[in-house]
DRENMIPA-697660 format. One record per residue (C-alpha): residue in one letter; z, y, x. Coordinates in steps of 0.1 Angstrom, whole numbers, m for minus. Layout:
<sites>
   semi      c3      c2      c1
      A       Z       Y       X
...
</sites>
This chain:
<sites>
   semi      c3      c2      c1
      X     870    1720     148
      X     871    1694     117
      X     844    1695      90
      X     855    1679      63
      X     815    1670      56
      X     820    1636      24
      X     781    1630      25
      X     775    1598      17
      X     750    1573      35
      X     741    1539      17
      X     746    1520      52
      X     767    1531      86
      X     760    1515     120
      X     783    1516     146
      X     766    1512     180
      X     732    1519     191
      X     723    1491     216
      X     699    1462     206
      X     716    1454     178
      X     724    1486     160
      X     687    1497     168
      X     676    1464     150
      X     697    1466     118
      X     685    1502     113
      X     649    1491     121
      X     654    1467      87
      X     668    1497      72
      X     642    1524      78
      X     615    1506      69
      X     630    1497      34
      X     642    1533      29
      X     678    1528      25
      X     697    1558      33
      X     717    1551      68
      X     729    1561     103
      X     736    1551     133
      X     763    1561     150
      X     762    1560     191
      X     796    1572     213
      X     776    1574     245
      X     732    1572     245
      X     714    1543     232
      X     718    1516     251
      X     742    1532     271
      X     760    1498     274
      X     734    1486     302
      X     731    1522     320
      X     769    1524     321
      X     784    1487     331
      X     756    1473     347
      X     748    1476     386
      X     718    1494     404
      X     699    1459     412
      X     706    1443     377
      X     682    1424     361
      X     681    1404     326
      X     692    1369     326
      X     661    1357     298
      X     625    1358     307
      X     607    1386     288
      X     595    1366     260
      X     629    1363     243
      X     638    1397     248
      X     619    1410     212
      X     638    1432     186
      X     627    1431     150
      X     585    1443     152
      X     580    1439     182
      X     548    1420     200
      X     550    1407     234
      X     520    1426     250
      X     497    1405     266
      X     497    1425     300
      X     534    1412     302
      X     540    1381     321
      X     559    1365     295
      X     582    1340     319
      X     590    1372     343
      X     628    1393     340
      X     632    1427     328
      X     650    1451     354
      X     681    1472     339
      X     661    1503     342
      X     630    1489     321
      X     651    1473     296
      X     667    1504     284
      X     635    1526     289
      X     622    1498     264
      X     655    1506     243
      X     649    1545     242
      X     616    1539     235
      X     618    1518     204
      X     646    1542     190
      X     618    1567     191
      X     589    1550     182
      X     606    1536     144
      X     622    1570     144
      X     655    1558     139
      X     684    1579     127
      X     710    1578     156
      X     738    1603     165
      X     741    1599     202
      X     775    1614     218
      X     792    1606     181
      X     819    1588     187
      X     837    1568     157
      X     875    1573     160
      X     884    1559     125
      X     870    1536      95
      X     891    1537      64
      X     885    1517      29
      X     914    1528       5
      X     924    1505     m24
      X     911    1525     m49
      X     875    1531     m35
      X     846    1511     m28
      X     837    1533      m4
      X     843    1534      33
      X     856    1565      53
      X     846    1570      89
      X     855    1595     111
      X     840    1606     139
      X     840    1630     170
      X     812    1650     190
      X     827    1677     215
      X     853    1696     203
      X     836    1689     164
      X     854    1664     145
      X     840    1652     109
      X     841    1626      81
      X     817    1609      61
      X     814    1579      32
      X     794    1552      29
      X     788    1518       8
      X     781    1497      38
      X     795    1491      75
      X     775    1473     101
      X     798    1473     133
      X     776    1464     163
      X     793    1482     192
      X     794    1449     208
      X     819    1429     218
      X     819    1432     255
      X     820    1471     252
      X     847    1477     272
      X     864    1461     307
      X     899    1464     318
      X     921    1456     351
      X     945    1430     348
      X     981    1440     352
      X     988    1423     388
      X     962    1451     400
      X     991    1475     406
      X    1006    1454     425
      X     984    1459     453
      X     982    1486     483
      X     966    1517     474
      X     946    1512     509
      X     925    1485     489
      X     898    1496     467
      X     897    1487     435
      X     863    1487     419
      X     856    1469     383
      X     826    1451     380
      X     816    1478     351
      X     822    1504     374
      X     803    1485     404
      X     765    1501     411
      X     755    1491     445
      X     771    1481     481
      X     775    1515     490
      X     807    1512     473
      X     827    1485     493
      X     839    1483     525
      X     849    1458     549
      X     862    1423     537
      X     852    1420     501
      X     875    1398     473
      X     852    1391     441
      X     878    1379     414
      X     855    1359     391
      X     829    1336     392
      X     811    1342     358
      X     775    1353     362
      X     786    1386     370
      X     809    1375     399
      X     784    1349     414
      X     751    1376     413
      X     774    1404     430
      X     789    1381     454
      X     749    1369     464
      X     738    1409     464
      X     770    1420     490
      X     769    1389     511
      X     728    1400     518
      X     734    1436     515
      X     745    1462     543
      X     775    1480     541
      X     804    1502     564
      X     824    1474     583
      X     808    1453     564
      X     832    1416     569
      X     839    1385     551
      X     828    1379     509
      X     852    1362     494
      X     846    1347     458
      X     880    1336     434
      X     869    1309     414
      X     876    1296     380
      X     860    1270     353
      X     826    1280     349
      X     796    1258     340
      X     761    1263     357
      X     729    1265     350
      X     694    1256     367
      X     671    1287     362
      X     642    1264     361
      X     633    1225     352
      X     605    1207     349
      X     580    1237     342
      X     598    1256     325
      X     629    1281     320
      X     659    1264     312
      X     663    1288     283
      X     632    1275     266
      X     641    1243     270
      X     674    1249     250
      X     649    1270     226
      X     626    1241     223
      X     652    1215     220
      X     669    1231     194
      X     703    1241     211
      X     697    1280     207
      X     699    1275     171
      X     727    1254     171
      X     754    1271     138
      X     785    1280     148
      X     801    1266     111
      X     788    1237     121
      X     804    1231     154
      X     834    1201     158
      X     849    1222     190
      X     852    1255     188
      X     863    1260     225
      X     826    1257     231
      X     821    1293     219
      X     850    1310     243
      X     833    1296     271
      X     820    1316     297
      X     781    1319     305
      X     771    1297     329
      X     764    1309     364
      X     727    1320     365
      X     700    1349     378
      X     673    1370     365
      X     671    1385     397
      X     635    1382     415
      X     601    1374     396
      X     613    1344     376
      X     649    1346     385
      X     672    1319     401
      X     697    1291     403
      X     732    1303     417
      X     759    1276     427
      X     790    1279     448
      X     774    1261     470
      X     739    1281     471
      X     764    1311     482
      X     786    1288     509
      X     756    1284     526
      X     747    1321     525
      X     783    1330     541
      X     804    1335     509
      X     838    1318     514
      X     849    1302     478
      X     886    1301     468
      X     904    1287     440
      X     918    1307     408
      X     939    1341     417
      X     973    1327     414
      X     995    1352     421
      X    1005    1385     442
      X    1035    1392     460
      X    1044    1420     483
      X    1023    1410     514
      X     995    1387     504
      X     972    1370     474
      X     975    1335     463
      X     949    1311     451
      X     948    1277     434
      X     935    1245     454
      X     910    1238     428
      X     872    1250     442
      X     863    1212     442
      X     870    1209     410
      X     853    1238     399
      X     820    1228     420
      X     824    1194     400
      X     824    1211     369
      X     797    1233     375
      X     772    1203     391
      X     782    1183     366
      X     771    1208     336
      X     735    1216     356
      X     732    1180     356
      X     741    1175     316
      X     713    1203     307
      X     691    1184     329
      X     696    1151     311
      X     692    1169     280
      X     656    1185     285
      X     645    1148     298
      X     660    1132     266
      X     636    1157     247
      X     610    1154     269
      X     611    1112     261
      X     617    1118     222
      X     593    1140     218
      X     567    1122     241
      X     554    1151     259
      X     540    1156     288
      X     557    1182     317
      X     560    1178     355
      X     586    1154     369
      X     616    1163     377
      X     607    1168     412
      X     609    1208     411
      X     650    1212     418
      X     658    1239     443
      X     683    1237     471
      X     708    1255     450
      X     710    1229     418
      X     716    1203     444
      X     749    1188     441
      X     780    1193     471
      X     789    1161     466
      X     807    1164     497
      X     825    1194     487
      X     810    1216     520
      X     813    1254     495
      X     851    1247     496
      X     866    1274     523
      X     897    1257     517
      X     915    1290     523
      X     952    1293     498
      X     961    1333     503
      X     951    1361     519
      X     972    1383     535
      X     963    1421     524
      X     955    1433     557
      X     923    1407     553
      X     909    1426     523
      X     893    1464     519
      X     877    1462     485
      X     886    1441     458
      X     863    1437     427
      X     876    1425     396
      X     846    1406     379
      X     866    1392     351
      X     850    1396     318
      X     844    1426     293
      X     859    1430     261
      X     855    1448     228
      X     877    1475     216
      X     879    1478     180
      X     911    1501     174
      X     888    1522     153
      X     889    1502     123
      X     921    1510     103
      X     917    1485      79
      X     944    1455      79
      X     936    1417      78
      X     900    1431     100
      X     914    1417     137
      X     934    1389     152
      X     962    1388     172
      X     941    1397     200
      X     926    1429     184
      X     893    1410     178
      X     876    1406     143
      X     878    1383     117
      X     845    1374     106
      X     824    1347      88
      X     788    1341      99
      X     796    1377     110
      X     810    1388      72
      X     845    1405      73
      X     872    1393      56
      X     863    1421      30
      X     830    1429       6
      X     801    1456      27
      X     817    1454      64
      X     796    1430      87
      X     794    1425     126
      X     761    1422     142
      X     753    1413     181
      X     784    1390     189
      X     786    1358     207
      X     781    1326     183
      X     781    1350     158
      X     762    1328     135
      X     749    1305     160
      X     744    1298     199
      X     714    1327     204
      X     737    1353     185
      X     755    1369     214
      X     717    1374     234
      X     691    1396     226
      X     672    1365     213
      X     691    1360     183
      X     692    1395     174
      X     665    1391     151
      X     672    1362     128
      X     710    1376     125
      X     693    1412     117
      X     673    1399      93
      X     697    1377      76
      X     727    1405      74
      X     699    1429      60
      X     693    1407      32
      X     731    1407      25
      X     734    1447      27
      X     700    1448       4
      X     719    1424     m19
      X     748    1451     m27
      X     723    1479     m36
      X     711    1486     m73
</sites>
């Protein structure tokens, strides 16, 4: 059934995770007339594609949305589980109030020539409706969605198939396990299964690619503050001479246990995992990888080393005092000798039982209907997150306006800044 409702709301959010909740916590305390609109339950993002065991990657202490005080019975430095996190979510939707439509799910946003307004449509159930507003803030998140790549079907139906978004615990796999990724995803699950129990439990094998990597800690302190400190965080995208720096992948790293940990290829060699190079190819009998795990070991120990040398650069300049640099764990050590290469080129399918594609997510954004809005890649166009056109802004993306953007640590500053833009079009 379509109701054909034209009410018309100042401001329109798409998404209800931290973002969303921190644009309309700008909004409701100025007044203006808004709504959030949510296709699942707030912050169903991190109930939904994370796993059982999951854990934040940044200590507590950068993990505020706008009003928000870090209680003092909270160890500052310590990691947020999923479950708390989005108990912490809920509970700040409530607490401000905040006008959200859970299980609303936006199917359409139109702006026709003649209008300053904006049309979205939306679905709940079998009701189907349409509203106006002045103002767009799209902040369903860029990494909403996660696919399987097309070689997939080209492997036996007796392998499972699991994506990583789909992945909740080890009760899932079976036998030998092939991660396909070594992202921070990849490397955490590969760590959880190769220490977890599970039927005919065999060998974990990890598909490799480019991926940098960080040490959790360094000289006293998280590595995160250290880049916070330094200056890095804040680092403006407009400003940037090489823009491949913000398609790069987050560097290999865990908020798992009380103050989290360093994860390297070789950290998991030495726990059993066997390391392979990039998923080449498929044919009808086996998978083929790259010989190139050295070099991606190289790349990672090289990039823990360069964030090293960066903190003790600041350290000097700012002539401070912090512990030496004698606090490495085994894991940030470099394999120098190359021992986390398995050196292994295919397997055969009869040597895998699960396969787990830990490959990246990626935002879908077929909803907006308004042309020159996305690339060739069906991803926006954006400046310092402004759209190409007047009222429509994006909110919560990676190096949106600078290094934090993509993390709940720069959801505040980027709030604040696109709320003074939406206040700006208001009479």
């Amino acid at each position: 059934m379509e109701r054909n409702v034209y009410r018309y709301y100042e401001v329109i959010v798409i998404g209800a995770g931290q973002a969303g909740l921190a644009i309309s916590y700008y909004l409701k305390k100025e007044g203006i007339d808004h709504l959030v609109f949510e296709r699942n339950n707030i912050a169903s993002s991190w109930t939904d594609q994370r796993w059982d065991s999951f854990s934040l990657n940044t200590p507590n202490w950068m993990n505020l949305l706008p009003g928000e005080l870090l209680d003092d019975s909270i160890d500052r430095e310590a990691f947020m589980s999923r479950n708390e996190y989005v108990e912490k979510l809920q509970n700040y939707a409530l607490q401000h109030r905040l006008p959200i439509l859970e299980q609303h799910r936006v199917d359409a946003i139109y702006k026709h020539e003649d209008s300053e307004h904006y049309e979205v449509c939306f679905e709940s159930g079998v009701e189907k409706g349409r509203l106006m507003t002045h103002q767009i803030v799209v902040a369903s998140g860029a990494m909403s969605d996660y696919g399987t790549p097309d070689f997939a079907f080209q492997i036996p139906d007796r392998i499972r198939q699991i994506n990583v978004g789909a992945y909740r615990n080890p009760d899932q796999v079976r036998g030998n396990v092939l991660i396909v990724g070594s992202g921070q995803s990849g490397v955490q699950l590969a760590e959880e299964l190769v220490q977890a129990n599970f039927p005919q439990k065999g060998s974990i094998y990890l598909a490799t690619s480019l991926v940098a990597r960080s040490p959790r800690r360094y000289r006293g302190k998280d590595m995160m503050e250290w880049l916070h400190l330094s200056g890095l965080m804040s680092q403006r995208t407009d400003q940037l001479t090489d823009l491949s720096v913000t398609k790069s992948t987050q560097p290999q790293v865990s908020g798992l246990g009380k103050y989290g940990h360093t994860i390297s290829l070789q950290s998991l060699n030495r726990l059993g995992v066997k390391n392979l190079g990039m998923l080449e190819a498929t044919d009808d009998k086996r998978i083929y990888f790259t010989d190139t795990v050295k070099q991606h070991i190289h790349f990672a120990d090289k990039h823990s080393e360069m964030m090293k040398h960066k903190v003790d650069q600041y350290i000097e300049v700012s002539q401070i005092e912090f512990p030496s640099k004698q606090d490495i764990d085994a894991a940030d050590l470099p394999d120098n000798e190359y021992k986390a290469d398995s050196g292994i080129l295919q397997l055969k399918f009869e040597e895998i039982d699960t396969i787990i594609w830990a490959i990246g997510y990626r935002g879908d954004f077929k909803y907006l209907k308004i042309p020159g809005l996305l690339n060739e890649r069906q991803q926006p166009i954006h400046l310092n997150g402004q759209a190409p056109i007047d009222r429509l802004y994006y909110l919560g993306f990676p190096w949106l306006r600078m290094r934090k953007s993509g993390i709940i640590f720069g959801i505040k500053e980027d709030a604040e800044q696109l709320f003074q833009k939406i206040k700006s079009w208001i009479n």
